[in-house]
C-alpha positions in Angstrom: 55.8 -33.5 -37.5 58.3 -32.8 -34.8 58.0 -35.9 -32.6 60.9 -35.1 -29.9 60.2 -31.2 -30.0 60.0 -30.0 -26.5 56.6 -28.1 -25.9 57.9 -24.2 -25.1 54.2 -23.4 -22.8 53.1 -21.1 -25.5 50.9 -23.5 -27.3 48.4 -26.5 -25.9 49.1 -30.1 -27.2 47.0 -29.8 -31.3 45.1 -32.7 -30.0 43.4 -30.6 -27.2 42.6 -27.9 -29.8 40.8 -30.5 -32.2 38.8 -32.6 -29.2 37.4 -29.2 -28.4 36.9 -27.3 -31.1 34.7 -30.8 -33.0 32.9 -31.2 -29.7 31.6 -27.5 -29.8 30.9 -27.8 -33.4 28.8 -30.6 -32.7 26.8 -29.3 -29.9 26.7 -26.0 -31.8 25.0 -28.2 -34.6 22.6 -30.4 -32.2 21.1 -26.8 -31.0 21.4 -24.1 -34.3 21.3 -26.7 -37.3 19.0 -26.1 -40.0 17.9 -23.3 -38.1 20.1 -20.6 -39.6 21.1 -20.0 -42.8 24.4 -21.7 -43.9 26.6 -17.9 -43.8 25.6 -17.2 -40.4 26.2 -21.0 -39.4 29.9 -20.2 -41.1 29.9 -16.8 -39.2 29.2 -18.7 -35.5 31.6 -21.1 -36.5 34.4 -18.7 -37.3 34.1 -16.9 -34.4 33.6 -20.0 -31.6 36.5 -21.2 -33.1 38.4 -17.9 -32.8 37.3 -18.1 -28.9 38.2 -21.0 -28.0 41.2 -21.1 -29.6 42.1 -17.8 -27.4 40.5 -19.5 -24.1 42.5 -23.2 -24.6 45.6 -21.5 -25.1 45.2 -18.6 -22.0 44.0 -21.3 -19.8 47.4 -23.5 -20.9 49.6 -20.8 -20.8 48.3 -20.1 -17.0 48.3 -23.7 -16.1 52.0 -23.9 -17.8 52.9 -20.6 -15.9 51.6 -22.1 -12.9 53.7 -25.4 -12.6 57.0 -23.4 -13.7 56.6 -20.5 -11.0 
């Protein structure tokens, strides 16, 4: 890992990615579990991640943005 890299905006801290994407999958769990079958759970999963990998990184980049301009 690159400890002393200097974060560039374009990307959130991977520790912001991983809180949020496992706390989604568990409340997606607590609400859909057992309730569909296991390729649409895998289907949801795929594309909440997919979301909210585009939404954490938009809102960064804007907040990023923000405190430069």
């Amino acid at each position: 890992m690159a400890e002393g890299k200097v974060n560039d905006g374009r990307w959130a801290p991977w520790w912001v990615y991983v809180v949020l994407i496992v706390g989604s999958n568990l409340i997606k769990q607590y609400f859909i579990g057992g309730k569909v079958s296991d390729v649409a759970n895998v289907a949801i999963t795929v594309a909440m991640v997919g979301v909210l990998i585009v939404v954490i990184t938009a809102v960064y980049r804007s907040m990023f943005a923000a405190r430069r301009g």
